[in-house]
N, CA, C and O atoms as CSV, one atom per row, in Angstrom:
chain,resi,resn,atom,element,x,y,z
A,1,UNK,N,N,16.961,-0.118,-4.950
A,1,UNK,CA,C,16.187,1.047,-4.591
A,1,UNK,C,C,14.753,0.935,-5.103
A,1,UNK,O,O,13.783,1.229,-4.404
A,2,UNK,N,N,14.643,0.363,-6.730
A,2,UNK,CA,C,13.040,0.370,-6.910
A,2,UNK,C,C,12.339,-0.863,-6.038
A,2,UNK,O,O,11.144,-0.808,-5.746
A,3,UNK,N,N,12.934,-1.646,-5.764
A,3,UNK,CA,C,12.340,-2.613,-4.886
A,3,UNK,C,C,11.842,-2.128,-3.326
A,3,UNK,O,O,10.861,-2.283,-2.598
A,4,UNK,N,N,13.283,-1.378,-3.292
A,4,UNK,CA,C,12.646,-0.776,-1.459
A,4,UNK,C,C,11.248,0.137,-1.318
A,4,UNK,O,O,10.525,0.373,-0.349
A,5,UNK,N,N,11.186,0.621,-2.989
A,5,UNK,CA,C,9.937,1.819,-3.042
A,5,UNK,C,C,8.944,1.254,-3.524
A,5,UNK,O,O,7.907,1.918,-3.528
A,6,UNK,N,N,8.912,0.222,-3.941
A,6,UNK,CA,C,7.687,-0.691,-4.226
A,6,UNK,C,C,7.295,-1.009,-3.016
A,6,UNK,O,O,6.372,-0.345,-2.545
A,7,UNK,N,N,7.818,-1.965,-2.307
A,7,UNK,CA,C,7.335,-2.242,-1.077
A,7,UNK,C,C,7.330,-1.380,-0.189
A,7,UNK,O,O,7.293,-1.924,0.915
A,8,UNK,N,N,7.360,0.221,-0.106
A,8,UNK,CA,C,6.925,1.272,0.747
A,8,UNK,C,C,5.484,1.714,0.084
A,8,UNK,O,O,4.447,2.126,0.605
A,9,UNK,N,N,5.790,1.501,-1.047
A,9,UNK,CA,C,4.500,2.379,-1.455
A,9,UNK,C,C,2.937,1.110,-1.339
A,9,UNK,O,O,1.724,1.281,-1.216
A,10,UNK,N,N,3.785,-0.044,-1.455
A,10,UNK,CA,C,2.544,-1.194,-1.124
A,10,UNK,C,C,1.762,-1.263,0.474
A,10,UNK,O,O,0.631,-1.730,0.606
A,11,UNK,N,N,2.638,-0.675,1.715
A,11,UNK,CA,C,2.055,-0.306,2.457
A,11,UNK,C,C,1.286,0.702,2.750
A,11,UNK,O,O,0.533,0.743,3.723
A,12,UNK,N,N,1.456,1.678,1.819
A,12,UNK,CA,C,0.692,2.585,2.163
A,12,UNK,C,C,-1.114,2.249,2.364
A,12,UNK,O,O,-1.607,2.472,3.469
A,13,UNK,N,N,-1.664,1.916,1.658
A,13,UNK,CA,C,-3.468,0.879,2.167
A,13,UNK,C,C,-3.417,0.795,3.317
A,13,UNK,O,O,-4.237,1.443,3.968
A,14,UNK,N,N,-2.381,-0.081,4.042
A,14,UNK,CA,C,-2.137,-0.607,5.028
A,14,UNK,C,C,-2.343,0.418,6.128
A,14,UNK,O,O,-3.218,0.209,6.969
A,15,UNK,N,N,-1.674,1.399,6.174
A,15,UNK,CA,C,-1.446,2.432,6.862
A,15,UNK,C,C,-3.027,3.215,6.968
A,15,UNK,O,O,-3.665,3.358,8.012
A,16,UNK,N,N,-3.395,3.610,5.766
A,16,UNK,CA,C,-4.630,4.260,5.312
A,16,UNK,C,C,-6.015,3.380,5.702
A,16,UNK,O,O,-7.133,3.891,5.639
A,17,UNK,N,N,-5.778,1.963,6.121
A,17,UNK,CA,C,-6.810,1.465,6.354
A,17,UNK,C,C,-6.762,1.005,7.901
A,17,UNK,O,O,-7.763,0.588,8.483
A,18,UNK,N,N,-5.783,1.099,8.365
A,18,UNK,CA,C,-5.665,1.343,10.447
A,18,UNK,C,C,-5.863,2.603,10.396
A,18,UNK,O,O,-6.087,2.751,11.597
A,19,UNK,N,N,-6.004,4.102,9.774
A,19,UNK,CA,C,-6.015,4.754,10.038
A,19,UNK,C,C,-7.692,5.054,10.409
A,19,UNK,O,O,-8.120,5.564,11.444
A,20,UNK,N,N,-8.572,4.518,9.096
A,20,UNK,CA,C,-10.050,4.408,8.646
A,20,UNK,C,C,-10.533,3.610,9.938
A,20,UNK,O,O,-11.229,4.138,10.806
A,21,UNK,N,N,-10.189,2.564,9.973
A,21,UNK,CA,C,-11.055,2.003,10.943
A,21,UNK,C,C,-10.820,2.321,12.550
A,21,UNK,O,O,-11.659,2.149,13.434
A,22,UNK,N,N,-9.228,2.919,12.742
A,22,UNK,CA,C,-9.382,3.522,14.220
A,22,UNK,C,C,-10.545,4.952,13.978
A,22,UNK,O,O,-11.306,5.240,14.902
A,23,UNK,N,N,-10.558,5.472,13.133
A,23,UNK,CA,C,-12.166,6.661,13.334
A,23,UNK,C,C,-12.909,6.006,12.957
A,23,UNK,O,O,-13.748,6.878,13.184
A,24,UNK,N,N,-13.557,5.128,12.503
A,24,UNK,CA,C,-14.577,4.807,12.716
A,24,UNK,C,C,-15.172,4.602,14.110
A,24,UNK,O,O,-16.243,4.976,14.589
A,25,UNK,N,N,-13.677,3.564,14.854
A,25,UNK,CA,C,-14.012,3.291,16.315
A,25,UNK,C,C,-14.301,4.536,16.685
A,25,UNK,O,O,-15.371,4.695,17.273
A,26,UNK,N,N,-13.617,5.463,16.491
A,26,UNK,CA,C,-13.457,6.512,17.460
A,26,UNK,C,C,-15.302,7.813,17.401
A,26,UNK,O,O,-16.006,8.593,18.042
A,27,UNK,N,N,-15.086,7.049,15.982
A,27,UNK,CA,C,-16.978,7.977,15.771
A,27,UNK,C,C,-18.304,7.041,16.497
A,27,UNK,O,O,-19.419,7.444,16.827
A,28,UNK,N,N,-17.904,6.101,16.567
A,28,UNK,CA,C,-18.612,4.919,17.262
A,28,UNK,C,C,-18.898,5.136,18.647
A,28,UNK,O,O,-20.000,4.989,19.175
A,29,UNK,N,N,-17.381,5.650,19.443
A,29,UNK,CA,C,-16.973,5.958,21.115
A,29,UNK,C,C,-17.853,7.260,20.931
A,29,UNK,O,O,-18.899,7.277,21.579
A,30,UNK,N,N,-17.608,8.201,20.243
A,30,UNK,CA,C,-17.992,8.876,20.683
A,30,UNK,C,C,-19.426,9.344,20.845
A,30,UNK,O,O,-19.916,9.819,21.869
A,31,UNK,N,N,-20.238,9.062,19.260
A,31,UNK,CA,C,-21.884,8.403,19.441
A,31,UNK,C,C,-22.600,7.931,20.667
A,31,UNK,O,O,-22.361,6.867,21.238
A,32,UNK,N,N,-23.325,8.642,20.955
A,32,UNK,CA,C,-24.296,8.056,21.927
A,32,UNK,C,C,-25.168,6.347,21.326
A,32,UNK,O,O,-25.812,6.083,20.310
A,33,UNK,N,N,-24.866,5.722,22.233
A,33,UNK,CA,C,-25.498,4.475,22.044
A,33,UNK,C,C,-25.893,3.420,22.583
A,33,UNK,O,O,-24.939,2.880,23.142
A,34,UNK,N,N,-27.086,2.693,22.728
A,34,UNK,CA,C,-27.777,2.710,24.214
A,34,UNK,C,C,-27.265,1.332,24.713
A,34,UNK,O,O,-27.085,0.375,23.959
A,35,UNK,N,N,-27.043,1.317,26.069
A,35,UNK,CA,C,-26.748,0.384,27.016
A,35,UNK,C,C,-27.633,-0.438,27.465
A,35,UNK,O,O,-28.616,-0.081,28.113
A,36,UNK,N,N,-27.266,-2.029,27.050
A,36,UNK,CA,C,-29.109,-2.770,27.182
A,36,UNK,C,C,-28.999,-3.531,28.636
A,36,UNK,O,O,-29.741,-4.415,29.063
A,37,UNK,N,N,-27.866,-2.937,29.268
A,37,UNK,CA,C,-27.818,-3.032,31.246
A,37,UNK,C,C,-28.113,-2.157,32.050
A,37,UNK,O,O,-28.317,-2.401,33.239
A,38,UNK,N,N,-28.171,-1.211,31.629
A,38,UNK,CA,C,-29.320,0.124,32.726
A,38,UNK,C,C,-30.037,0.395,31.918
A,38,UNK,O,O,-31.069,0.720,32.504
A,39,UNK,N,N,-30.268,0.538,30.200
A,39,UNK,CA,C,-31.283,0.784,29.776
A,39,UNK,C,C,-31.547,2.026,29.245
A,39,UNK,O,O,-32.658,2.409,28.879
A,40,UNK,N,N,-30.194,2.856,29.191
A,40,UNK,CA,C,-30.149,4.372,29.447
A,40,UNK,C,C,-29.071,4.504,28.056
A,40,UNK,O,O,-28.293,3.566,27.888
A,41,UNK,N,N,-29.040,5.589,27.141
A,41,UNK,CA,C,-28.489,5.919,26.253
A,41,UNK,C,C,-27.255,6.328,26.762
A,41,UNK,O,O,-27.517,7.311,27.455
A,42,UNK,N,N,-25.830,6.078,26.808
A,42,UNK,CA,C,-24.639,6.431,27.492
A,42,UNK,C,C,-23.499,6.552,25.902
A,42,UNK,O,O,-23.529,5.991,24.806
A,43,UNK,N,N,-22.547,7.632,26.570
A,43,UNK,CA,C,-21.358,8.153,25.432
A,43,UNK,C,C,-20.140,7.188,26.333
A,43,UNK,O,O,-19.912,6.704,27.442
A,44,UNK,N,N,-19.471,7.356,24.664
A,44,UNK,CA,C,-18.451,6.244,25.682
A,44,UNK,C,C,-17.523,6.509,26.290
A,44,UNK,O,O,-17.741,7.663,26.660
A,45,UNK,N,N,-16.436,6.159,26.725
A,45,UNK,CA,C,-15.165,7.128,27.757
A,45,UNK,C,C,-13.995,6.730,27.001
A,45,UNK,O,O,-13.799,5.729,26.311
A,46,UNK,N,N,-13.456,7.457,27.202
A,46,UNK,CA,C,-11.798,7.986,27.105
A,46,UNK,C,C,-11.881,7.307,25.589
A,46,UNK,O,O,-11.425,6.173,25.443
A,47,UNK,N,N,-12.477,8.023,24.449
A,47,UNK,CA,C,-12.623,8.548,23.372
A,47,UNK,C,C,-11.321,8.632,22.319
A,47,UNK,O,O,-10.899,7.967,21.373
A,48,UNK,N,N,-10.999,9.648,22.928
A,48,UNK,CA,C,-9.610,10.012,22.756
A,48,UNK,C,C,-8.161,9.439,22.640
A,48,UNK,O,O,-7.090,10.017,22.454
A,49,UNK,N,N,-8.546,7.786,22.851
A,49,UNK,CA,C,-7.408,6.880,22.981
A,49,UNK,C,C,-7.252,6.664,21.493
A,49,UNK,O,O,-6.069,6.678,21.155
A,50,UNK,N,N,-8.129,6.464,20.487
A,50,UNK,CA,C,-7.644,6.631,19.024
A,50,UNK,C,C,-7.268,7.310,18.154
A,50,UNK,O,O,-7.174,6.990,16.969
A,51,UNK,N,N,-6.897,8.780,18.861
A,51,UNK,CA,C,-6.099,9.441,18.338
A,51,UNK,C,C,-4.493,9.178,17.464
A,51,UNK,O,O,-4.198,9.287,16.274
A,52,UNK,N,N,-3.886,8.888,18.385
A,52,UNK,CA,C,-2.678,8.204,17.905
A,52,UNK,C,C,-2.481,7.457,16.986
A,52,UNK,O,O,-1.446,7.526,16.324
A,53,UNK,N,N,-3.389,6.623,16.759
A,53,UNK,CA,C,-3.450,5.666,15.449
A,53,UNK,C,C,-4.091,6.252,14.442
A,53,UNK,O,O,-3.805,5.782,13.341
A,54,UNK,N,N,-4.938,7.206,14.452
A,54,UNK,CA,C,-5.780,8.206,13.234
A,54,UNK,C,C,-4.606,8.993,12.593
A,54,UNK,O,O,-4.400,8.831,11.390
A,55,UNK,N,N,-3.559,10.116,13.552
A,55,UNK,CA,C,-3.018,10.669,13.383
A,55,UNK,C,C,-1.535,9.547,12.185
A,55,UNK,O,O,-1.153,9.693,11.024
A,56,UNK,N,N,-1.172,8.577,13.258
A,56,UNK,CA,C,-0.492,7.807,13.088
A,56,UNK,C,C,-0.144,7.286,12.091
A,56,UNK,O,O,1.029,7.365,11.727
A,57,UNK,N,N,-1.252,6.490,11.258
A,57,UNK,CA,C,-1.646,6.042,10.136
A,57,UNK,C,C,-1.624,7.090,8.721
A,57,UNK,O,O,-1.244,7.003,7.553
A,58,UNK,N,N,-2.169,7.949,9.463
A,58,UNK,CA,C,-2.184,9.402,8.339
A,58,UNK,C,C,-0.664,9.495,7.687
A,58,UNK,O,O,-0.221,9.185,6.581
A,59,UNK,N,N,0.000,10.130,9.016
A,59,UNK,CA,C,1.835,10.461,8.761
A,59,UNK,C,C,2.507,9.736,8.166
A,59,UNK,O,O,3.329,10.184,7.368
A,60,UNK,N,N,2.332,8.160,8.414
A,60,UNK,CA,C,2.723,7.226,7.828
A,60,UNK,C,C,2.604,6.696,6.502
A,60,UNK,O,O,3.555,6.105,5.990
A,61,UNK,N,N,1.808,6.815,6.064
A,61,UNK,CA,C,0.891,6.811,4.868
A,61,UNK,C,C,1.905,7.927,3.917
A,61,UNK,O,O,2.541,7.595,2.917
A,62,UNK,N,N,1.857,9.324,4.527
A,62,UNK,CA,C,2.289,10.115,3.708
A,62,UNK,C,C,3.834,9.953,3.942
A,62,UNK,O,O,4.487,10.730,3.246
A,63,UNK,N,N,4.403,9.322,4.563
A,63,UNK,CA,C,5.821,9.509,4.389
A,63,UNK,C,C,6.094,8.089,3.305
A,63,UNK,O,O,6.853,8.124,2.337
A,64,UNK,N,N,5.548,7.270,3.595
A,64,UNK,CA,C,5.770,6.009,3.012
A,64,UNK,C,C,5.413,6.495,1.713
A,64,UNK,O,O,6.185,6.000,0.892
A,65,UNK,N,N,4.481,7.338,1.114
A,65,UNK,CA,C,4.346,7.466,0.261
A,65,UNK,C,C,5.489,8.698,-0.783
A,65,UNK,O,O,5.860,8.809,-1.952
A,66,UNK,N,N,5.611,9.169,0.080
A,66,UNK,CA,C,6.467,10.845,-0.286
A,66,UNK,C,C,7.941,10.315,-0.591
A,66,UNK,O,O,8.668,10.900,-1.393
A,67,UNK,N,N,8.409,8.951,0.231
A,67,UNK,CA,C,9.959,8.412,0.391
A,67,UNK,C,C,10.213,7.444,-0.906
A,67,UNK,O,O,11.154,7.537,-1.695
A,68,UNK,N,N,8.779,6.167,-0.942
A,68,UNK,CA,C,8.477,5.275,-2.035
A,68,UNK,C,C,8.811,5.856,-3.285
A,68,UNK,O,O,9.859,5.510,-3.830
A,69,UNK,N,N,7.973,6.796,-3.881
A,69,UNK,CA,C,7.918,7.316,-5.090
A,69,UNK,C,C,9.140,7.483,-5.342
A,69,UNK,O,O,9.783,6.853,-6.182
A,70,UNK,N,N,9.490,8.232,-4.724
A,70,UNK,CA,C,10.874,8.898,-5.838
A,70,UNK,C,C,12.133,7.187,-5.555
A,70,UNK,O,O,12.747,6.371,-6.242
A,71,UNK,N,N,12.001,7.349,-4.821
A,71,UNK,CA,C,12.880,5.594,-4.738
A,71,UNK,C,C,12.615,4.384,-6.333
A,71,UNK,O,O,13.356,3.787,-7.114
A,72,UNK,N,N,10.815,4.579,-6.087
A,72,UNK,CA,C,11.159,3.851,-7.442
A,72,UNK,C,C,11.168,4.522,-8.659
A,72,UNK,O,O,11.105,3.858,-9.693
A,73,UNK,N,N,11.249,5.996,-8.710
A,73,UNK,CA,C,12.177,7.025,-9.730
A,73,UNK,C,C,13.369,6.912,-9.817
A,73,UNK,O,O,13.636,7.054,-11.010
A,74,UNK,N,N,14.314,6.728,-9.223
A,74,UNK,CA,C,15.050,6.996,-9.077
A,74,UNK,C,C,15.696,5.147,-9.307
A,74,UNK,O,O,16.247,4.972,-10.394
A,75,UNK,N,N,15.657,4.416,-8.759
A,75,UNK,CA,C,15.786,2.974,-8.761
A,75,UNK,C,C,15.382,2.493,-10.404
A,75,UNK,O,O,15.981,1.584,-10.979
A,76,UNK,N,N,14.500,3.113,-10.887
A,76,UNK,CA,C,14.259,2.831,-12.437
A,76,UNK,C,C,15.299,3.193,-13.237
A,76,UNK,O,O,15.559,2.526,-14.239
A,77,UNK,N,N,16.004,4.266,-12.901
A,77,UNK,CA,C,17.127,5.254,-13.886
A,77,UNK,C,C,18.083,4.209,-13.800
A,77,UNK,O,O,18.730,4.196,-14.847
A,78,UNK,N,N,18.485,3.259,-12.949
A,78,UNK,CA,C,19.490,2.972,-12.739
A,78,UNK,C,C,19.562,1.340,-13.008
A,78,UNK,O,O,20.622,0.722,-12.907
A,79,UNK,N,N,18.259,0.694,-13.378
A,79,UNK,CA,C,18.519,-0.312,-13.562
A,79,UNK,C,C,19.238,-0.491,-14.756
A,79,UNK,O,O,19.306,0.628,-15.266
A,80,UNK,N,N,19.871,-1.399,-15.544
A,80,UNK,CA,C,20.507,-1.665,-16.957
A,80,UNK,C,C,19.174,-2.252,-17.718
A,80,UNK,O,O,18.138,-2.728,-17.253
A,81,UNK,N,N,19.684,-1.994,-19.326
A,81,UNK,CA,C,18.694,-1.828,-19.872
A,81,UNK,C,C,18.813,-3.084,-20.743
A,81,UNK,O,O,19.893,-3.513,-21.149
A,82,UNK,N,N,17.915,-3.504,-20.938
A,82,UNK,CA,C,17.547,-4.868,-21.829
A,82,UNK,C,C,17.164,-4.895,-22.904
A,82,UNK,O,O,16.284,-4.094,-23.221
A,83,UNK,N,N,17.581,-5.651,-23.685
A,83,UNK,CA,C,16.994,-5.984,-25.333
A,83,UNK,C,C,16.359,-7.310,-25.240
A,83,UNK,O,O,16.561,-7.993,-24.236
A,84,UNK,N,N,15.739,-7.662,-26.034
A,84,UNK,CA,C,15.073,-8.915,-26.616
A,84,UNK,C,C,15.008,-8.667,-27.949
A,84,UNK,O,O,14.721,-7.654,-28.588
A,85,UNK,N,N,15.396,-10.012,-28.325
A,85,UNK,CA,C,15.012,-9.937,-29.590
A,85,UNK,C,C,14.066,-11.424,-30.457
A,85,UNK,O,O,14.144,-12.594,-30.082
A,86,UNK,N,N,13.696,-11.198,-30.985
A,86,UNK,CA,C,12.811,-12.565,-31.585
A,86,UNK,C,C,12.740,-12.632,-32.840
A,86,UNK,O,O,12.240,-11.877,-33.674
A,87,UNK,N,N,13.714,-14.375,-32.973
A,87,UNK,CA,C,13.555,-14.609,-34.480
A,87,UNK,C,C,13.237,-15.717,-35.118
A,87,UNK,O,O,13.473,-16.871,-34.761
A,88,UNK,N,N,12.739,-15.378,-35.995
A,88,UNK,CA,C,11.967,-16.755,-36.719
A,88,UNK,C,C,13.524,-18.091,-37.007
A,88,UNK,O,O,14.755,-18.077,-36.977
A,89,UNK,N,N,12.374,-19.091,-37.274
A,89,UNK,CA,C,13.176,-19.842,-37.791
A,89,UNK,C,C,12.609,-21.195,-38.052
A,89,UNK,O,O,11.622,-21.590,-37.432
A,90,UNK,N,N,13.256,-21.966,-39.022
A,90,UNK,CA,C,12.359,-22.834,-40.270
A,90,UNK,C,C,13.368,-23.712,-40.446
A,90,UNK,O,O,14.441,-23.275,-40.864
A,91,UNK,N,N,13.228,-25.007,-40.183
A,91,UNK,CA,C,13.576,-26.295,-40.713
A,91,UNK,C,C,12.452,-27.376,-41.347
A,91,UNK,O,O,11.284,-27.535,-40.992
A,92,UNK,N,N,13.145,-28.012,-42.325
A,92,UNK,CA,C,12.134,-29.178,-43.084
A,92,UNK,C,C,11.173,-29.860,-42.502
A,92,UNK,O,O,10.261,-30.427,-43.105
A,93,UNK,N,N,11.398,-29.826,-40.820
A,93,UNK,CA,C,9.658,-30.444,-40.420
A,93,UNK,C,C,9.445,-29.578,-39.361
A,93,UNK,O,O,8.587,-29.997,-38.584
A,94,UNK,N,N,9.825,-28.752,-39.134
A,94,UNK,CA,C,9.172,-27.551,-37.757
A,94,UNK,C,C,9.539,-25.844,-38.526
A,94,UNK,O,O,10.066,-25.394,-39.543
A,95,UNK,N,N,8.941,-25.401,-37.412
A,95,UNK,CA,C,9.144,-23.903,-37.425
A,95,UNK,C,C,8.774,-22.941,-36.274
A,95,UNK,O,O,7.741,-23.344,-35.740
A,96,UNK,N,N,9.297,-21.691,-35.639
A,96,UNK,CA,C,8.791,-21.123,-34.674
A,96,UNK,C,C,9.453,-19.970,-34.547
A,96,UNK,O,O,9.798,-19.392,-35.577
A,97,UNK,N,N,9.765,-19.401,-33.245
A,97,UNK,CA,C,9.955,-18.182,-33.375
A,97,UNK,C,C,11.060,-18.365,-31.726
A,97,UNK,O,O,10.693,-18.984,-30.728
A,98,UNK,N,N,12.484,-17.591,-31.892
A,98,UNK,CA,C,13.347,-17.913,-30.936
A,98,UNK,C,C,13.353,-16.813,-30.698
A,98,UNK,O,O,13.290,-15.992,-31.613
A,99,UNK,N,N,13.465,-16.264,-28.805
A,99,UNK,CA,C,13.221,-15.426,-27.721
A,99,UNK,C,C,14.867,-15.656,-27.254
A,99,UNK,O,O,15.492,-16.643,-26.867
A,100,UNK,N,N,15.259,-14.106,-27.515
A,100,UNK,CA,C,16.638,-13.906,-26.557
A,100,UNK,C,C,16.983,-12.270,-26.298
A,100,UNK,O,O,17.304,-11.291,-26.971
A,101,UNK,N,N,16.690,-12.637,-24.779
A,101,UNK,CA,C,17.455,-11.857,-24.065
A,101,UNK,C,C,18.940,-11.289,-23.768
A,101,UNK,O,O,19.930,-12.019,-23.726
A,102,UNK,N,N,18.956,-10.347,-23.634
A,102,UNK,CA,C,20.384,-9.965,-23.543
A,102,UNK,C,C,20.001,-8.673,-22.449
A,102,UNK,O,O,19.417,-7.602,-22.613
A,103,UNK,N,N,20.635,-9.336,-21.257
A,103,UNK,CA,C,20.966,-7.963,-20.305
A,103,UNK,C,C,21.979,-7.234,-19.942
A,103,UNK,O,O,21.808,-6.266,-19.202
């Protein structure tokens, strides 16, 4: 479970940044901005086609985000819990320090 909500909540950018750049297009379409083949300042048409992906991206974003979270709440409670422990140790020509896990 914390794995499935990690990788929901890692898309979320993803989502949030198709969302950013379809309005940008869409502030772009809709801007007047001049045409260097008639010469004439023209708005652009059917505007309105980036809706879906503005909206899209938004919803997505927030569900991925609203579902993620508590997944990796919830996925944390439940993993088992680990010790380490670290201990010295000394012989006549070395010395260091021994790492053990126990899960």
């Amino acid at each position: 479970m914390m794995a499935g909500g990690i990788v929901m909540v890692s898309f979320v950018p993803i989502a949030l940044l198709a969302a950013w750049v379809a309005d940008i297009e869409q502030g772009q379409c809709e801007g007047n901005y001049y045409d260097f083949g008639t010469g004439q300042r023209t708005q652009g048409v059917n505007c309105d086609r980036f809706d879906p992906t503005i909206y899209g991206g938004l919803i997505s974003a927030a569900v991925l985000l609203g579902v993620g979270v508590p997944l990796i709440i919830v996925g944390g409670k439940k993993e088992p819990l680990g010790t380490a422990q670290i201990t010295p140790w000394a012989s006549p020509h070395a010395g260091g320090l021994a790492l053990r896990l126990k899960l």
